[in-house]
C-alpha positions in Angstrom: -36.3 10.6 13.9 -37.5 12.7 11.1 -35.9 12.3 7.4 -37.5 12.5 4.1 -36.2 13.0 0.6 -36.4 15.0 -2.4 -34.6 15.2 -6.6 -33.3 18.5 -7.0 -32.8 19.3 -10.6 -32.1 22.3 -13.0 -30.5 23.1 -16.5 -27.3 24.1 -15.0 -25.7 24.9 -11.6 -22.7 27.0 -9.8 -21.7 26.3 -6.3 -18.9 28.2 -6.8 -15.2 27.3 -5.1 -15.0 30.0 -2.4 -10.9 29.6 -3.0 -10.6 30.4 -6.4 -10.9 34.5 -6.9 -9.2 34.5 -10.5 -12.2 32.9 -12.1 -15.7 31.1 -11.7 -14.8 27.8 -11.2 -17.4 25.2 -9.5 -18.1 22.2 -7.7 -19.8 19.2 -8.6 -22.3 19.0 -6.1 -23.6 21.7 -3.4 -21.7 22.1 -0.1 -23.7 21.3 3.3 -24.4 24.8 3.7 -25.7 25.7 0.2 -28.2 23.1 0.6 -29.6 24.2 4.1 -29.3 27.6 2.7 -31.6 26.7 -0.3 -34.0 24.7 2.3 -34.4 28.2 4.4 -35.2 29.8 1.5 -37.4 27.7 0.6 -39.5 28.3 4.0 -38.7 31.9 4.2 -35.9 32.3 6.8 -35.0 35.9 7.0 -31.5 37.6 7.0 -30.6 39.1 10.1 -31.2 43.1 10.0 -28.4 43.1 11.7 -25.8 40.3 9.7 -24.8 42.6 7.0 -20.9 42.2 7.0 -21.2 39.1 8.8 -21.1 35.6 6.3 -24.5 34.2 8.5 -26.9 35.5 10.7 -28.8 34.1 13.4 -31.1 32.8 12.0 -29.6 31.0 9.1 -27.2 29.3 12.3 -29.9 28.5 14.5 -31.5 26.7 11.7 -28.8 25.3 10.5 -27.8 23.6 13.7 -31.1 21.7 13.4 -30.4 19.8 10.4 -28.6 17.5 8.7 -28.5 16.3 5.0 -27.5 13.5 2.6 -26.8 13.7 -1.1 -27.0 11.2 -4.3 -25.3 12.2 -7.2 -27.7 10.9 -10.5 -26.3 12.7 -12.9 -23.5 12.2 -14.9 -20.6 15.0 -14.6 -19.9 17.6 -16.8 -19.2 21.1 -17.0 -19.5 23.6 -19.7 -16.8 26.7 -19.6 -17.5 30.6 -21.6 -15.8 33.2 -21.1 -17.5 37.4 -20.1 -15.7 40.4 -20.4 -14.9 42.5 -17.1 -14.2 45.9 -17.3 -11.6 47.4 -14.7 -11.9 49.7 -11.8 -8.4 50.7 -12.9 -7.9 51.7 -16.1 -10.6 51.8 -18.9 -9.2 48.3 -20.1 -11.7 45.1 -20.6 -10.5 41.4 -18.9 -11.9 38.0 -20.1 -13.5 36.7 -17.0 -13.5 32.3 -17.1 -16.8 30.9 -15.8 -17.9 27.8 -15.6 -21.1 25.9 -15.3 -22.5 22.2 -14.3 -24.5 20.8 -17.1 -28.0 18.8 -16.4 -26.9 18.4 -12.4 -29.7 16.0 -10.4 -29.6 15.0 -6.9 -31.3 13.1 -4.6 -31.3 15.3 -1.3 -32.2 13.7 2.3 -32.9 16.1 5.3 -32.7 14.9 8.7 -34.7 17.6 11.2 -33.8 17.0 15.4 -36.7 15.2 16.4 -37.8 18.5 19.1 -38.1 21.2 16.3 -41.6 20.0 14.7 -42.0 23.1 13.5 -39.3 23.3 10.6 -40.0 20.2 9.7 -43.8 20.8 9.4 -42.7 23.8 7.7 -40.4 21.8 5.3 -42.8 19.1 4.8 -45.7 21.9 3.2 -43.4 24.0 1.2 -41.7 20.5 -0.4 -44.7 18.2 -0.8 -46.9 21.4 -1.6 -44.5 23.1 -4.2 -44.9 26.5 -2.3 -41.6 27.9 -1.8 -41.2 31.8 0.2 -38.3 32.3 -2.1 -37.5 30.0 -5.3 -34.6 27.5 -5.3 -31.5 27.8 -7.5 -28.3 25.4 -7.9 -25.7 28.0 -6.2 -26.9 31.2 -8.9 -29.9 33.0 -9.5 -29.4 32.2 -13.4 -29.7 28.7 -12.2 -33.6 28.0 -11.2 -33.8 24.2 -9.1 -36.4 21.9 -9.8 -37.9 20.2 -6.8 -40.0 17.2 -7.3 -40.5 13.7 -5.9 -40.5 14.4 -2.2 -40.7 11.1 0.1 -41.1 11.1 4.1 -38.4 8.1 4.8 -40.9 6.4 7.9 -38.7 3.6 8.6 -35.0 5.6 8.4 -32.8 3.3 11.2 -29.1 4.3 12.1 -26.3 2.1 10.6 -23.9 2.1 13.5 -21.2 0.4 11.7 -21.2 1.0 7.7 -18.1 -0.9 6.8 -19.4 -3.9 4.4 -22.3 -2.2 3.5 -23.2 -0.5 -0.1 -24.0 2.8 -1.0 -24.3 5.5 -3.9 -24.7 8.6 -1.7 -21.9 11.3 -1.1 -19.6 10.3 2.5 -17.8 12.9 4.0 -14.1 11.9 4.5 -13.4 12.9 8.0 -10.2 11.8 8.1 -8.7 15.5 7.8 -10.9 16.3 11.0 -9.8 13.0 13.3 -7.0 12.0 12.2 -3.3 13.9 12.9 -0.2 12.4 14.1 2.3 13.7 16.3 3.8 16.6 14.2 0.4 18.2 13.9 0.1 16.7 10.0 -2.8 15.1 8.8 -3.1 11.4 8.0 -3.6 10.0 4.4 -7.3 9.0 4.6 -8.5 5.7 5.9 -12.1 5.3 3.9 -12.2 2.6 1.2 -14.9 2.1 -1.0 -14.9 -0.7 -4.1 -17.1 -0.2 -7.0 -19.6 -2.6 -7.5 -19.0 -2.6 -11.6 -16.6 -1.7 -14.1 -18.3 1.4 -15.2 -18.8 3.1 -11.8 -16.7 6.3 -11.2 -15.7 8.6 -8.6 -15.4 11.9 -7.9 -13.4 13.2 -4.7 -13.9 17.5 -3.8 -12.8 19.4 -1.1 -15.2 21.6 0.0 -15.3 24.4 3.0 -17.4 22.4 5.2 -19.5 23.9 8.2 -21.2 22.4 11.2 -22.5 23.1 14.3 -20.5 21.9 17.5 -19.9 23.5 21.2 -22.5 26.0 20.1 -20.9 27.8 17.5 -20.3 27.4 13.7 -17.3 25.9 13.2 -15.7 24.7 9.3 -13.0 22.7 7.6 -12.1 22.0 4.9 -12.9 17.9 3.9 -13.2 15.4 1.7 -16.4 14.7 -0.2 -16.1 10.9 -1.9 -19.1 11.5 -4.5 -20.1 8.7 -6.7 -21.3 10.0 -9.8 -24.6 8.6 -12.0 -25.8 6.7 -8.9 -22.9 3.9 -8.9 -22.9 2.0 -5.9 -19.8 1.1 -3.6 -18.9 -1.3 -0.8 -17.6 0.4 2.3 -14.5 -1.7 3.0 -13.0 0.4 5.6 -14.0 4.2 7.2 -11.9 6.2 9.8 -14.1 7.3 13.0 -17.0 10.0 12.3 -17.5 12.7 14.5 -19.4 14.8 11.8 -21.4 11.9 9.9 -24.0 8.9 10.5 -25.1 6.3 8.6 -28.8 5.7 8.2 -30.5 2.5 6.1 -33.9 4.6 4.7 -36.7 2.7 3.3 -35.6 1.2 -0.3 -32.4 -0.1 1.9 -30.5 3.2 0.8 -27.6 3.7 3.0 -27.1 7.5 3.2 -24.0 9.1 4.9 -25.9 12.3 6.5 -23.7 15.2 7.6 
């Protein structure tokens, strides 16, 4: 098992919500496919010759169905709204445009690589620990250059089987949406718990487009994401089954939720 860590940082960042056309509105923290899109980048995966019109090419899914990744919120939210004038393709007539932008985001990312593919992960470990990136990292928009420092090989990462009763401050995907539907088809309330540790702790729930590999193919839904925000930490009373996620205790006794 192969996981290490890295802070990704920047002035500002826009991972913007793929459902909202109206306006430039954003998420809080980067979907699982921004950041293994940012981590290709990094390395110099190519686009397909052949993937324009498609959303990803081959190469993006194969390495995408290699990793997985965890993230730590340590910053604490807020976004920043302006407003840009659009002209129309109508009629010679300008439109205010709303756009909106994360302030000061930091993260704490942790990539898991399948154990038989050496070569992205030796790949991955150069361009991190080195600082030598094919393509620089931004937060979701090219006016949004990332910051990547502190990288960390986690050496003694074990799997958490069962992470009720256990404390974390990382992101955990609600899978609930995915596992759990009763008879009619609808989709149960969700069954994850967590109790803040202090008074001061706050959370942050998003729905993002989520995408994963399973039965060969690049499959998504839309789930959950329970982010704590300015690294609070949270007991895991209760969690519905996990197809999706795992658990892992890395080296500082971290539990991560990797998806």
């Amino acid at each position: 098992m192969k996981i290490f860590s890295f802070r990704l940082a920047g002035q500002f960042a826009a991972f913007k919500d793929p459902s909202v056309t109206s306006n430039q509105t954003v998420y809080y923290i980067p979907s699982k496919s921004a950041i293994i899109g940012l981590l290709g980048a990094m390395i110099g995966i190519e686009r397909d010759n052949n993937s324009l019109g498609f959303l990803y090419g081959n190469n993006y899914i194969t390495f995408f169905s290699k990793l997985s990744i965890g993230i730590r919120c340590e910053f604490q939210p807020r976004k920043i709204t302006y407003y840009t004038n659009h002209r129309s393709l109508i009629k010679a007539t300008m439109k205010p445009f709303k756009k909106e932008l994360v302030e000061n985001p930091a993260y704490k990312i942790f990539v898991l690589v399948n154990n038989n593919e050496d070569s992205e992960y030796n790949k991955l470990n150069t361009s991190i620990f080195e600082n030598r990136f094919v393509y620089s990292p931004y937060l979701g928009h090219a006016y949004c250059p990332a910051l990547v420092s502190n990288p960390k090989i986690e050496k003694n990462a074990i799997e958490v089987v069962n992470p009720e009763d256990t404390i974390t401050s990382c992101v955990i995907l609600d899978e609930s949406q995915d596992n759990d539907k009763n008879n009619s088809g609808f989709v149960n309330p969700s069954d994850l718990d967590m109790r803040p540790l202090s008074e001061k702790a706050s959370i942050i729930i998003e729905r993002h487009l989520h995408h994963f590999y399973r039965n060969n193919q690049l499959e998504q839904r839309v789930l959950k994401h329970w982010i704590p925000v300015n690294s609070a930490s949270y007991r895991i009373r209760r969690i519905s089954k996990r197809n999706l996620s795992k658990f892992f205790k890395m080296d500082d006794d971290e539990i991560v939720c990797m998806y």
